[in-house]
mmCIF entry with sequence, helices, sheets and N, C-alpha, C, O atoms, coordinates in Angstrom:
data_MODEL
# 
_entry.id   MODEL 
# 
_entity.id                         1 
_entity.type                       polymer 
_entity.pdbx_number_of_molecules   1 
# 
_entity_poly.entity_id                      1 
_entity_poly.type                           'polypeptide(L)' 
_entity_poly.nstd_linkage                   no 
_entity_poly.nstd_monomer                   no 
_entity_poly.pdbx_seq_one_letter_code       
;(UNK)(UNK)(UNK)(UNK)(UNK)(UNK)(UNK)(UNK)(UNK)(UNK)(UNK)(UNK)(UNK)(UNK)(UNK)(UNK)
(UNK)(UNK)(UNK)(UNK)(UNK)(UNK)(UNK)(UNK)(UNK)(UNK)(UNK)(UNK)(UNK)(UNK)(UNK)(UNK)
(UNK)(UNK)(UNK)(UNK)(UNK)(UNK)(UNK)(UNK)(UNK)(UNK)(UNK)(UNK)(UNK)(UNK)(UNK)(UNK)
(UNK)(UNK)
;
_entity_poly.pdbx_seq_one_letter_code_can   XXXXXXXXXXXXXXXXXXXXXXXXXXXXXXXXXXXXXXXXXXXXXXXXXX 
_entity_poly.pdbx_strand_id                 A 
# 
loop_
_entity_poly_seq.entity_id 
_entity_poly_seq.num 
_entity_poly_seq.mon_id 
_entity_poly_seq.hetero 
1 1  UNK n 
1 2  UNK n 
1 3  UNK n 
1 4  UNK n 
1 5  UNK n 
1 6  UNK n 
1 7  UNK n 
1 8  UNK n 
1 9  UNK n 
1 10 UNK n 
1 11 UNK n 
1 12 UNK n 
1 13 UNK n 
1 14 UNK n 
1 15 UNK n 
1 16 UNK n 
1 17 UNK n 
1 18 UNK n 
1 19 UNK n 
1 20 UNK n 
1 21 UNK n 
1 22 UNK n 
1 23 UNK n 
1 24 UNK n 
1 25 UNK n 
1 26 UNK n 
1 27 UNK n 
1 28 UNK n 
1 29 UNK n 
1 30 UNK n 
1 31 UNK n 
1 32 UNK n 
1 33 UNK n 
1 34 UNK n 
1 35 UNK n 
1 36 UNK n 
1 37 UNK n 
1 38 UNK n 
1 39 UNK n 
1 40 UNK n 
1 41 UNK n 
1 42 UNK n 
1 43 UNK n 
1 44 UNK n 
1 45 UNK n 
1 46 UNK n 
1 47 UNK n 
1 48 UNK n 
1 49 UNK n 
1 50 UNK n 
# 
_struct_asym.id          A 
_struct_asym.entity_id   1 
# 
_struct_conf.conf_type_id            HELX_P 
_struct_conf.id                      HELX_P1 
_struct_conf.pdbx_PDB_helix_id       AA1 
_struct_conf.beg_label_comp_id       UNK 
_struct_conf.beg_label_asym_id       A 
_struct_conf.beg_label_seq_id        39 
_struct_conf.pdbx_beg_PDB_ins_code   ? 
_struct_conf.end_label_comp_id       UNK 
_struct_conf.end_label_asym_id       A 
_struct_conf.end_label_seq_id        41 
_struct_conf.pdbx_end_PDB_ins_code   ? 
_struct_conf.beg_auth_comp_id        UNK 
_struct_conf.beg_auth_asym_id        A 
_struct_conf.beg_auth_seq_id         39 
_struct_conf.end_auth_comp_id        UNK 
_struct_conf.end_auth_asym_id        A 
_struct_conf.end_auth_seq_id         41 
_struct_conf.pdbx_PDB_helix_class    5 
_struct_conf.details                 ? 
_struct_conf.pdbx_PDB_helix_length   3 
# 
_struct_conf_type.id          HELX_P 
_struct_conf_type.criteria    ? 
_struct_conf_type.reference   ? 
# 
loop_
_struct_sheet.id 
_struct_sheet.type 
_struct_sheet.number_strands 
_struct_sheet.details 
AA1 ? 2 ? 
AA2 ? 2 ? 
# 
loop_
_struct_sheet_order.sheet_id 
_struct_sheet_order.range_id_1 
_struct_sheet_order.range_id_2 
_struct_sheet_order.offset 
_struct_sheet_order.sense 
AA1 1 2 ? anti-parallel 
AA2 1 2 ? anti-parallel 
# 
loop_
_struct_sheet_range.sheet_id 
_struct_sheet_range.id 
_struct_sheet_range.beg_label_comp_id 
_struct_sheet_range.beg_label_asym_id 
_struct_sheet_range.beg_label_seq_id 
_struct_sheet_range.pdbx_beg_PDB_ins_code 
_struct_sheet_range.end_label_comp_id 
_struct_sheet_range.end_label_asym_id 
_struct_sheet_range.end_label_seq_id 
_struct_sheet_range.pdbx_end_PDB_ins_code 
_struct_sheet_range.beg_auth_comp_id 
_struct_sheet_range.beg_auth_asym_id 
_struct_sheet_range.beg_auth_seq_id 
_struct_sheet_range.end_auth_comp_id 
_struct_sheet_range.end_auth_asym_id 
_struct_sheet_range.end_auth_seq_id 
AA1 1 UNK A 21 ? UNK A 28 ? UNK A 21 UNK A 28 
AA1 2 UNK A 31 ? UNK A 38 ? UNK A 31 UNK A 38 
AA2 1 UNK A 43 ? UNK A 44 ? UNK A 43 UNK A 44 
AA2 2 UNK A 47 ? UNK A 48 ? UNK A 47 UNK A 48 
# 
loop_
_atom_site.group_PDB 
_atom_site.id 
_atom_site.type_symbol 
_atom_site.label_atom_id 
_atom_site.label_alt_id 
_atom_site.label_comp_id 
_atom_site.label_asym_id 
_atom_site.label_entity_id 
_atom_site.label_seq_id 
_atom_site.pdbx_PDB_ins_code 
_atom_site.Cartn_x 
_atom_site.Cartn_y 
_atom_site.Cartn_z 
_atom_site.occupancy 
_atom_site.B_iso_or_equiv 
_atom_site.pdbx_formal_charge 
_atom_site.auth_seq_id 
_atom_site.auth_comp_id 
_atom_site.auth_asym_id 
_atom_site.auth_atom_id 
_atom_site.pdbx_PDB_model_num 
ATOM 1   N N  . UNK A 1 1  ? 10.957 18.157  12.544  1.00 0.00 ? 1  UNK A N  1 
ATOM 2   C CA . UNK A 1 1  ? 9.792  17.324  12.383  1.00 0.00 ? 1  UNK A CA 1 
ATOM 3   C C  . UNK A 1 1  ? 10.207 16.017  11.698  1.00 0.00 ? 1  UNK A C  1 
ATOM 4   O O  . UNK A 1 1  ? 10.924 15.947  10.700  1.00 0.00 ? 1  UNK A O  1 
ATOM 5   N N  . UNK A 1 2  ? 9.699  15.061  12.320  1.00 0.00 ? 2  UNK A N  1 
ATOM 6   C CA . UNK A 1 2  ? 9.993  13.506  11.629  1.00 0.00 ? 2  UNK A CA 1 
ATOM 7   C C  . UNK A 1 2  ? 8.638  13.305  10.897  1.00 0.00 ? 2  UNK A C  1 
ATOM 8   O O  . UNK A 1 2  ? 7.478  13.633  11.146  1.00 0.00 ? 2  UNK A O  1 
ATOM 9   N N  . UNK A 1 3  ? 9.289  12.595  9.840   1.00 0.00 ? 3  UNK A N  1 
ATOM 10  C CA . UNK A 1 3  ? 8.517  12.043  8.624   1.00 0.00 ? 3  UNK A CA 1 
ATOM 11  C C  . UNK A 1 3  ? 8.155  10.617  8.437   1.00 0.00 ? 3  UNK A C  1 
ATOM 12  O O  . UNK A 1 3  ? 9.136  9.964   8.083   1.00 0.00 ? 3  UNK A O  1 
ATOM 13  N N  . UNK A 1 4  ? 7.070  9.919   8.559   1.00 0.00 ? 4  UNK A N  1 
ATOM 14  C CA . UNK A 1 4  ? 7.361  8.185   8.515   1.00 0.00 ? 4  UNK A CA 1 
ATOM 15  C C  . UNK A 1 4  ? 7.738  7.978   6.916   1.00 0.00 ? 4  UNK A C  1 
ATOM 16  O O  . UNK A 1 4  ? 6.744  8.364   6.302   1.00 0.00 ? 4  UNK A O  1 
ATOM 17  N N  . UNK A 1 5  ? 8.542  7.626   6.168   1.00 0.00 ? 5  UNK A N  1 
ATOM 18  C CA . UNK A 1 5  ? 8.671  6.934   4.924   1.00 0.00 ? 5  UNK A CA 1 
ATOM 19  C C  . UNK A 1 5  ? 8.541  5.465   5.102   1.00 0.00 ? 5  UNK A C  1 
ATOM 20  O O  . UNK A 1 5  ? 8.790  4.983   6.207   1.00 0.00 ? 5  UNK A O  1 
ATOM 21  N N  . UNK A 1 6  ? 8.070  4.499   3.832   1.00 0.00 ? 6  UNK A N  1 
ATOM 22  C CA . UNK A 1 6  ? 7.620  3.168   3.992   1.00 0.00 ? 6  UNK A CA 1 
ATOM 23  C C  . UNK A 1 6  ? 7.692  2.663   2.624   1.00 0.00 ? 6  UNK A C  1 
ATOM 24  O O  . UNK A 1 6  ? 7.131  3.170   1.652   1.00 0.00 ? 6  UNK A O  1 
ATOM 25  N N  . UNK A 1 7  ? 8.418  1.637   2.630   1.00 0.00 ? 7  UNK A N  1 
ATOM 26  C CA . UNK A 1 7  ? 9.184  1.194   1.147   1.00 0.00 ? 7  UNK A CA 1 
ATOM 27  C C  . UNK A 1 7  ? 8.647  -0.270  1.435   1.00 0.00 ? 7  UNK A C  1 
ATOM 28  O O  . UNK A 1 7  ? 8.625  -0.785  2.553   1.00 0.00 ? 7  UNK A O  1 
ATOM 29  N N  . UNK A 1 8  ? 8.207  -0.874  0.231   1.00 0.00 ? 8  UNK A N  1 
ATOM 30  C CA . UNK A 1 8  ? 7.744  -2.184  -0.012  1.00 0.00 ? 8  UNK A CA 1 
ATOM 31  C C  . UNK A 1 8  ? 8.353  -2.633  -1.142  1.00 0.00 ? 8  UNK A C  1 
ATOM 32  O O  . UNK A 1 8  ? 8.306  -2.039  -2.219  1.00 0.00 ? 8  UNK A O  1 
ATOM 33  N N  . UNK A 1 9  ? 8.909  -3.633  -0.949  1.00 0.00 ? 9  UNK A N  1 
ATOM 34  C CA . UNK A 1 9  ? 9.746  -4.544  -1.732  1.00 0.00 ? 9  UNK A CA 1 
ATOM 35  C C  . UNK A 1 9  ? 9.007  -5.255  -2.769  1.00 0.00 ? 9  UNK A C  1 
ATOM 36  O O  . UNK A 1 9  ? 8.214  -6.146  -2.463  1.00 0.00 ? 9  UNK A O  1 
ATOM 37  N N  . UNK A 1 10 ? 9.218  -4.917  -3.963  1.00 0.00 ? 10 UNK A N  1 
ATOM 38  C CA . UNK A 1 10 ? 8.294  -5.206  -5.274  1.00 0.00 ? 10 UNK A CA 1 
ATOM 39  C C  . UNK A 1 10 ? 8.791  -6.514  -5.577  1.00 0.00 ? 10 UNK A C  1 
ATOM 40  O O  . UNK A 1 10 ? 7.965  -7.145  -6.237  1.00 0.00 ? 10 UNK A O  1 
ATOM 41  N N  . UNK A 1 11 ? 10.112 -7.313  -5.273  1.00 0.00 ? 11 UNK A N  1 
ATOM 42  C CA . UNK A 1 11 ? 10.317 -8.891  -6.003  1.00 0.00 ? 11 UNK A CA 1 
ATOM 43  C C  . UNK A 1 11 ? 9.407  -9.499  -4.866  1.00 0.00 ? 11 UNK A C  1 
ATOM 44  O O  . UNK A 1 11 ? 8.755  -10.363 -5.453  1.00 0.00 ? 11 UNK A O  1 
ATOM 45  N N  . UNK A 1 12 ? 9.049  -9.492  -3.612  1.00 0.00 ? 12 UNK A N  1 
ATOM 46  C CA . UNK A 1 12 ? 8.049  -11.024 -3.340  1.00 0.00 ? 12 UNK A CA 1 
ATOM 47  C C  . UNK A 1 12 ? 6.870  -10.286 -3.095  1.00 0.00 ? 12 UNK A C  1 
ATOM 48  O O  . UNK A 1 12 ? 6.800  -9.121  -2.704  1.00 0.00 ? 12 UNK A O  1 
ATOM 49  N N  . UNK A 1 13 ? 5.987  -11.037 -3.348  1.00 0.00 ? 13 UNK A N  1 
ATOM 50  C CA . UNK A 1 13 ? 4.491  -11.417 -3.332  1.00 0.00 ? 13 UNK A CA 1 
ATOM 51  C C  . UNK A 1 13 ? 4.133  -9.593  -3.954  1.00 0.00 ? 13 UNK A C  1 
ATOM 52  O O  . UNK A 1 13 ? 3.720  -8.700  -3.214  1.00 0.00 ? 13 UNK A O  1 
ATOM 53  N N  . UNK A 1 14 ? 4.427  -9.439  -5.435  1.00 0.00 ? 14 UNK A N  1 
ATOM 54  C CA . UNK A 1 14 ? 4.125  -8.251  -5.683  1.00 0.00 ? 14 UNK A CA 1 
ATOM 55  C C  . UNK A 1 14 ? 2.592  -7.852  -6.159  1.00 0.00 ? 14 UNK A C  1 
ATOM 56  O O  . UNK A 1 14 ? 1.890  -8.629  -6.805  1.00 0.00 ? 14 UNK A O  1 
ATOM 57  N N  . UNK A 1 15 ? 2.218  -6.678  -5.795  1.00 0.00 ? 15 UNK A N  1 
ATOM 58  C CA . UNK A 1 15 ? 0.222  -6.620  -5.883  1.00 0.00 ? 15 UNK A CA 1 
ATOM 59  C C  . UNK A 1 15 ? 0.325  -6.055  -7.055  1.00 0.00 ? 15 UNK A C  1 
ATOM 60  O O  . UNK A 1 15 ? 1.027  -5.195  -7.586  1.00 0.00 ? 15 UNK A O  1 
ATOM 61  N N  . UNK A 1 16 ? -0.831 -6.973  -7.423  1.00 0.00 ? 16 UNK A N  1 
ATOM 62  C CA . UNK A 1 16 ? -1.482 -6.596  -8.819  1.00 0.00 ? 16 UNK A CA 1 
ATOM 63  C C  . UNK A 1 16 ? -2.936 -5.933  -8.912  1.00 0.00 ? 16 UNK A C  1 
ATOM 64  O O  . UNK A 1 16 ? -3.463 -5.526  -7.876  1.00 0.00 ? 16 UNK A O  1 
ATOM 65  N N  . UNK A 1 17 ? -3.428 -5.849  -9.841  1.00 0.00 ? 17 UNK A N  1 
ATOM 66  C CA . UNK A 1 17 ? -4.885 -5.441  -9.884  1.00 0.00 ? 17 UNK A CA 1 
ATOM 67  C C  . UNK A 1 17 ? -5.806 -6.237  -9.697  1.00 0.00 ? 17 UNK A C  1 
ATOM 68  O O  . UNK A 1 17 ? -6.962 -5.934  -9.403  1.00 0.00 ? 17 UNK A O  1 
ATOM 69  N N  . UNK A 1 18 ? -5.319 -7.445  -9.871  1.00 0.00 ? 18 UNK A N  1 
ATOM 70  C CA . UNK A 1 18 ? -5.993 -8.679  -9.531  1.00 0.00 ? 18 UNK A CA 1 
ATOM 71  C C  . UNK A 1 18 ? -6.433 -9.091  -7.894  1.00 0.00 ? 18 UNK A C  1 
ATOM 72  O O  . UNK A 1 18 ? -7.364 -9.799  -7.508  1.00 0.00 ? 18 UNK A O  1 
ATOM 73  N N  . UNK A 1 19 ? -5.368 -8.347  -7.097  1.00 0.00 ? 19 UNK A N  1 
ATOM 74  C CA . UNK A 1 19 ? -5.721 -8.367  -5.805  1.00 0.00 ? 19 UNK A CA 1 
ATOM 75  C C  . UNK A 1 19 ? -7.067 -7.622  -5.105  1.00 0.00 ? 19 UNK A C  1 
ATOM 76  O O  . UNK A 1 19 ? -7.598 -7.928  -4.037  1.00 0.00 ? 19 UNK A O  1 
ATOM 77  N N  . UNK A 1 20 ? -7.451 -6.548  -6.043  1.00 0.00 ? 20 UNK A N  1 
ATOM 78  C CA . UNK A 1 20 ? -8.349 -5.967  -5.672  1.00 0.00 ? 20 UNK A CA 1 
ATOM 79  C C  . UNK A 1 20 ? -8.080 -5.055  -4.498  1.00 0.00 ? 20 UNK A C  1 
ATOM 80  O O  . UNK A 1 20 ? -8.476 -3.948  -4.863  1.00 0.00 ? 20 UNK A O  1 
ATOM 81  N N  . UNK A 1 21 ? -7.600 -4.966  -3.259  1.00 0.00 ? 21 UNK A N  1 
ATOM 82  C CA . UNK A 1 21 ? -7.946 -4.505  -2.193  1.00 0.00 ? 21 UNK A CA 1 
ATOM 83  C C  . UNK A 1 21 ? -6.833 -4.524  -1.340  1.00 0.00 ? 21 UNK A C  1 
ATOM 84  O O  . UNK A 1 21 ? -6.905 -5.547  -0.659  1.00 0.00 ? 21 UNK A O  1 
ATOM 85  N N  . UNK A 1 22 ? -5.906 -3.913  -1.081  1.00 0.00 ? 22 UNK A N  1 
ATOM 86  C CA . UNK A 1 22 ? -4.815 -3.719  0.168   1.00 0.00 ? 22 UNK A CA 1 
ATOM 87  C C  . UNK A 1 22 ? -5.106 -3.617  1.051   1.00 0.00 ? 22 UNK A C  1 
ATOM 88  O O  . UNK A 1 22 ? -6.180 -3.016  1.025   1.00 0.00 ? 22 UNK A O  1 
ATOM 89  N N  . UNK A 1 23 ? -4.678 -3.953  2.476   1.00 0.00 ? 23 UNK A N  1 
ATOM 90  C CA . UNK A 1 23 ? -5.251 -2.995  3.340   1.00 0.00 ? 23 UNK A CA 1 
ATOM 91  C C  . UNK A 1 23 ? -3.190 -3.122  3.953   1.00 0.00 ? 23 UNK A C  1 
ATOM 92  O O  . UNK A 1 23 ? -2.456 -4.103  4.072   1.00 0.00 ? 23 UNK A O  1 
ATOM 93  N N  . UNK A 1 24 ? -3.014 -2.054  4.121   1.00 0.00 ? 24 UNK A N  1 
ATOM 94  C CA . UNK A 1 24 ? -2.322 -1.389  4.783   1.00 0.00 ? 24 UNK A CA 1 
ATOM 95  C C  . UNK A 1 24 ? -2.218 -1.280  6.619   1.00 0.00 ? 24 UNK A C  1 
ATOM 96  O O  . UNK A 1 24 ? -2.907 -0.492  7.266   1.00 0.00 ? 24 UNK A O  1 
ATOM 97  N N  . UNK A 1 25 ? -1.501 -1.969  7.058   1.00 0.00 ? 25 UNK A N  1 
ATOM 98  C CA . UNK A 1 25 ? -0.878 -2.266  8.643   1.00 0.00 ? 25 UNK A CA 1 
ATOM 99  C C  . UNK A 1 25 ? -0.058 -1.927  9.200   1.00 0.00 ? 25 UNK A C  1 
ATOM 100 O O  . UNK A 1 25 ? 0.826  -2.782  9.237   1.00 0.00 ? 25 UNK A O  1 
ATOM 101 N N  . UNK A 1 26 ? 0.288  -0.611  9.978   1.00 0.00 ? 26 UNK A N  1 
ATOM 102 C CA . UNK A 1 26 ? 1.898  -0.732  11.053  1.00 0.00 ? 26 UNK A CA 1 
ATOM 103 C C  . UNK A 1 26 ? 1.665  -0.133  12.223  1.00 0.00 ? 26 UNK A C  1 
ATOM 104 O O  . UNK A 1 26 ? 0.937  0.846   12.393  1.00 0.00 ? 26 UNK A O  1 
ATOM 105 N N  . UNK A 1 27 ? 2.527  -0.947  13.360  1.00 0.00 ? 27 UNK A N  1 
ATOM 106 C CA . UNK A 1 27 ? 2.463  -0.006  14.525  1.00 0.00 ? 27 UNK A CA 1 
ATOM 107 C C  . UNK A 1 27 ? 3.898  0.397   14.854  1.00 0.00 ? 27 UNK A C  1 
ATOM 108 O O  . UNK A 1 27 ? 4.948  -0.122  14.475  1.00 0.00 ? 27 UNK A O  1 
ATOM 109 N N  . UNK A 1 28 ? 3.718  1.314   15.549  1.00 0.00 ? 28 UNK A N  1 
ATOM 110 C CA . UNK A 1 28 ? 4.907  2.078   15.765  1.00 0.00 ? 28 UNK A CA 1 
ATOM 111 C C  . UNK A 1 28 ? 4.611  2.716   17.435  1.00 0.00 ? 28 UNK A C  1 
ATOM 112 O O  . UNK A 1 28 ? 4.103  3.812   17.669  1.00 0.00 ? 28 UNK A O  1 
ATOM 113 N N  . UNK A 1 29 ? 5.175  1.502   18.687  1.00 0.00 ? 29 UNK A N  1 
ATOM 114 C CA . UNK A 1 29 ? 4.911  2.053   19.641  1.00 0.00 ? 29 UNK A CA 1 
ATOM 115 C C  . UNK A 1 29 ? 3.294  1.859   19.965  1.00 0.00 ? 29 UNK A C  1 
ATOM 116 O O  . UNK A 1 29 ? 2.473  1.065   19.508  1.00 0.00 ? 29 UNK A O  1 
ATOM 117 N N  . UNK A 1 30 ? 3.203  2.756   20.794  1.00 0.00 ? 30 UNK A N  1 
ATOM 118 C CA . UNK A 1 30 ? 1.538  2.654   20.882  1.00 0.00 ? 30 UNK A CA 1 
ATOM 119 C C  . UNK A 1 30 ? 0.609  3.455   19.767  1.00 0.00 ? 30 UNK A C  1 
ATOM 120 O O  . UNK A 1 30 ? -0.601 3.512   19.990  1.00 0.00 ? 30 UNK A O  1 
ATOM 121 N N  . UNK A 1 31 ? 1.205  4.147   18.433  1.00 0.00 ? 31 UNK A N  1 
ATOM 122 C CA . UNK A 1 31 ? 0.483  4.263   17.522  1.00 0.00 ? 31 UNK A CA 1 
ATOM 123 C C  . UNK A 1 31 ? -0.002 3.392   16.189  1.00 0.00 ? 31 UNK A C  1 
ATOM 124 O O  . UNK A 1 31 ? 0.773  2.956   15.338  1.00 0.00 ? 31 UNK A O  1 
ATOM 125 N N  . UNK A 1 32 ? -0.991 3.282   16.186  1.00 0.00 ? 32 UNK A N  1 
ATOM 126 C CA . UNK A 1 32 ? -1.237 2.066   15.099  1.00 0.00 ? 32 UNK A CA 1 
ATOM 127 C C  . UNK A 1 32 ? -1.826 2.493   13.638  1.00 0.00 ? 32 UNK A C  1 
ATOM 128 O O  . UNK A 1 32 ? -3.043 2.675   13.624  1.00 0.00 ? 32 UNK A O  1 
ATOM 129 N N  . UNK A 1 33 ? -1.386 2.610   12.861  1.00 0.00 ? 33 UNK A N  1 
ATOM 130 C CA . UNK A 1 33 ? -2.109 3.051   11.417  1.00 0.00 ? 33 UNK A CA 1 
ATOM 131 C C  . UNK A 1 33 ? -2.613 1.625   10.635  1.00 0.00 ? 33 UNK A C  1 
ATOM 132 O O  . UNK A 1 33 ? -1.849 0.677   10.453  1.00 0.00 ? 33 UNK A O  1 
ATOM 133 N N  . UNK A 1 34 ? -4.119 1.646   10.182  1.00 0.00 ? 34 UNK A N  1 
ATOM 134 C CA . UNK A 1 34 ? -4.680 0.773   9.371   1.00 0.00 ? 34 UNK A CA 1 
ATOM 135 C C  . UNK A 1 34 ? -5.273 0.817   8.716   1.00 0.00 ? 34 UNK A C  1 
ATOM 136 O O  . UNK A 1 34 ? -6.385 0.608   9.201   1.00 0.00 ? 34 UNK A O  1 
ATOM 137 N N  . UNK A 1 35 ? -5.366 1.124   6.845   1.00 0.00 ? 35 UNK A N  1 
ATOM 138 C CA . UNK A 1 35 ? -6.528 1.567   6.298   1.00 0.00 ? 35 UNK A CA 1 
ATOM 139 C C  . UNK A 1 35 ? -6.039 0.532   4.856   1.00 0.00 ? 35 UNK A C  1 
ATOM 140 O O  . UNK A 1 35 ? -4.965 -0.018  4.612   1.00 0.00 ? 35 UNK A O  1 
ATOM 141 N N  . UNK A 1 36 ? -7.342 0.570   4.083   1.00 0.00 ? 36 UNK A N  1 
ATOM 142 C CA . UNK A 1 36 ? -7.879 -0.260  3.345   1.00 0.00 ? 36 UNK A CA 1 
ATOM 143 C C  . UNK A 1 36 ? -7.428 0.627   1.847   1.00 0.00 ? 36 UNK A C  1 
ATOM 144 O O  . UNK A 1 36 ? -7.637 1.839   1.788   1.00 0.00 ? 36 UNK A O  1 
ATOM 145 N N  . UNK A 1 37 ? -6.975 0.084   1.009   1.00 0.00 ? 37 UNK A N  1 
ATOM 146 C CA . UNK A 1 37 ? -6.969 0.234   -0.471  1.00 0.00 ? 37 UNK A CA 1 
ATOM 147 C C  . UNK A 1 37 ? -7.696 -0.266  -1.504  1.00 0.00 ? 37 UNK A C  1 
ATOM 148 O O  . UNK A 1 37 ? -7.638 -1.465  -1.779  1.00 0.00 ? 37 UNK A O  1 
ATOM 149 N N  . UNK A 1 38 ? -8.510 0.652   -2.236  1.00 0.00 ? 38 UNK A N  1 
ATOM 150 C CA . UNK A 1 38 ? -8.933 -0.321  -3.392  1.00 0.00 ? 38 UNK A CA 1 
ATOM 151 C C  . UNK A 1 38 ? -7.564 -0.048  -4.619  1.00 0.00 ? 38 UNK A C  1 
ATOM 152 O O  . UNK A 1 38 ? -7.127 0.991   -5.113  1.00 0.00 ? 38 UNK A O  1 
ATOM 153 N N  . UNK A 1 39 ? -7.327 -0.947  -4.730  1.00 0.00 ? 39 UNK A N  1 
ATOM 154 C CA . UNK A 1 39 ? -6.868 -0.942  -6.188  1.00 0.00 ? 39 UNK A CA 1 
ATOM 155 C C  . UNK A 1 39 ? -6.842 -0.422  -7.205  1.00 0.00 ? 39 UNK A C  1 
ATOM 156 O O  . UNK A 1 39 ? -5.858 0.111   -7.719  1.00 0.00 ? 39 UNK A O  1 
ATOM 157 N N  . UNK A 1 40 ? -8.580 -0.554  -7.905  1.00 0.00 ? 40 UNK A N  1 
ATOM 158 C CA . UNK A 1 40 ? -8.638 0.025   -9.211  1.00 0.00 ? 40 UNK A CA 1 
ATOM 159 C C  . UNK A 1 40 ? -9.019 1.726   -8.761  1.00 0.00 ? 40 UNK A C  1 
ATOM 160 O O  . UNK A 1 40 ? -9.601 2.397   -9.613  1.00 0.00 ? 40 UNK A O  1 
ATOM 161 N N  . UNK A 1 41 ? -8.815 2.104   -7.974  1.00 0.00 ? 41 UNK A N  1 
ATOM 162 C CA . UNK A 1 41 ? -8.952 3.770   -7.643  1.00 0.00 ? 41 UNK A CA 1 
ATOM 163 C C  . UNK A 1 41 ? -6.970 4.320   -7.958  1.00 0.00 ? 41 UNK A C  1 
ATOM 164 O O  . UNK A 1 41 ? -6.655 5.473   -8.254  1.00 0.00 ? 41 UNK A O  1 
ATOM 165 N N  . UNK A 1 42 ? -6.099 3.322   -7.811  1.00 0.00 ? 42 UNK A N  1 
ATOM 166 C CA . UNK A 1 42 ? -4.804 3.402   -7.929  1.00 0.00 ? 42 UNK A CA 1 
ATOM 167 C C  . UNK A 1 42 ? -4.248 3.230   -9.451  1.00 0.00 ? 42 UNK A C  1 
ATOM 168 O O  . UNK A 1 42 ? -3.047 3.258   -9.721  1.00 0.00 ? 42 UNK A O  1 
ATOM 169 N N  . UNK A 1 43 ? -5.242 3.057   -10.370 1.00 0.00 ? 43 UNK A N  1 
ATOM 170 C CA . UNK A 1 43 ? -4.706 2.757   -12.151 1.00 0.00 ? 43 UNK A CA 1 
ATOM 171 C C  . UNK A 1 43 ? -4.347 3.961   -12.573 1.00 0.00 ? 43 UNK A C  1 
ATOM 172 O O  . UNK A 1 43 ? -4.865 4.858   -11.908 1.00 0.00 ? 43 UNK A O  1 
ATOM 173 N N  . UNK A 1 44 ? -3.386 4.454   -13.764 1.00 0.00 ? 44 UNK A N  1 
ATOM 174 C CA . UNK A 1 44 ? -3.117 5.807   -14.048 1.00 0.00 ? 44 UNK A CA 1 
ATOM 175 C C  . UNK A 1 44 ? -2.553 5.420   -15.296 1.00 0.00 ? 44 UNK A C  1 
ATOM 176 O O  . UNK A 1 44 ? -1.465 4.876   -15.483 1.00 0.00 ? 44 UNK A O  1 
ATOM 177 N N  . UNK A 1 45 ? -3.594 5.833   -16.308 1.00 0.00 ? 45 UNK A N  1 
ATOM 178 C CA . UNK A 1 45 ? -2.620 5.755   -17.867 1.00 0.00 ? 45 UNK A CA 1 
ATOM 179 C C  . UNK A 1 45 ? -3.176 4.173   -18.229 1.00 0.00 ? 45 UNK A C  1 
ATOM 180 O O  . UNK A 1 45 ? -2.719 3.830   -19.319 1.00 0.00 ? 45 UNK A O  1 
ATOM 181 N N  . UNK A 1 46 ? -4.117 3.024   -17.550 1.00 0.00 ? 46 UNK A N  1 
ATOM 182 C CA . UNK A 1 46 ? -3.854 1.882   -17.810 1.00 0.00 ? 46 UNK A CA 1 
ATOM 183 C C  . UNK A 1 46 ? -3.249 0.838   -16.701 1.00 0.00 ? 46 UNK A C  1 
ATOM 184 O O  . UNK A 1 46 ? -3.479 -0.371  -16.719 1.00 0.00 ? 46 UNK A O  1 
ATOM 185 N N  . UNK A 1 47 ? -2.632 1.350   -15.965 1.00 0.00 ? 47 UNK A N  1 
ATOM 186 C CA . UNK A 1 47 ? -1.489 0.887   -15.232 1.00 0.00 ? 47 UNK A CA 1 
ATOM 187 C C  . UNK A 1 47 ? -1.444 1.147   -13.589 1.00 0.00 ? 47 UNK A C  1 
ATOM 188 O O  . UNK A 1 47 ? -1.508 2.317   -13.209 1.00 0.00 ? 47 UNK A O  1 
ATOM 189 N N  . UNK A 1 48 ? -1.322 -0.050  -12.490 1.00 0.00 ? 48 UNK A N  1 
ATOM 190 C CA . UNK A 1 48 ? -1.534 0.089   -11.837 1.00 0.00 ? 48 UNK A CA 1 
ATOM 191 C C  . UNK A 1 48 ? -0.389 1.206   -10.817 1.00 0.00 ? 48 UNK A C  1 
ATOM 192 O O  . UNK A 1 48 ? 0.726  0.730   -11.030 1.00 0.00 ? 48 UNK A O  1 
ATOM 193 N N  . UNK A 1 49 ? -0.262 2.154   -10.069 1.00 0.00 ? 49 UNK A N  1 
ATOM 194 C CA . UNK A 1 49 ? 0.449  2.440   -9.797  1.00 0.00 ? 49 UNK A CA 1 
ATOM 195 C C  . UNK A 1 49 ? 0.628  2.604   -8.019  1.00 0.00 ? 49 UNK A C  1 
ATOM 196 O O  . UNK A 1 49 ? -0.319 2.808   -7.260  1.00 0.00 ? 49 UNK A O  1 
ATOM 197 N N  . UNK A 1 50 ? 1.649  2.502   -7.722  1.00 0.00 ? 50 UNK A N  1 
ATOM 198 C CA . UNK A 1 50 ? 1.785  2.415   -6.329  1.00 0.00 ? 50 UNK A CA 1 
ATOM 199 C C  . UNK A 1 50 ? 2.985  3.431   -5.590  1.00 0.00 ? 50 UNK A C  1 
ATOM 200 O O  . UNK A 1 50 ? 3.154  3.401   -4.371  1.00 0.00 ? 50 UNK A O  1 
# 
């Protein structure tokens, strides 16, 4: 069974809490994944986590 893993590079344009809202984009072939993040549902301890 294959697994998708997905790594985002934290030195450019890194998200803060200030962004409020991700939304999340990839296609792969003719499958397309797209869903929306809030932010402050992602804080833990204070701190945003990703």
């Amino acid at each position: 069974m294959r697994v998708p893993v997905f790594f985002f590079a934290r030195q450019r344009n890194p998200i803060t809490l200030e962004d409020k809202e991700v939304i999340f984009h990839s296609r792969y072939g003719a499958i397309e994944l797209k869903t929306k993040f809030t932010l402050k549902d992602m804080v833990y301890q204070g701190k945003l986590e990703l």
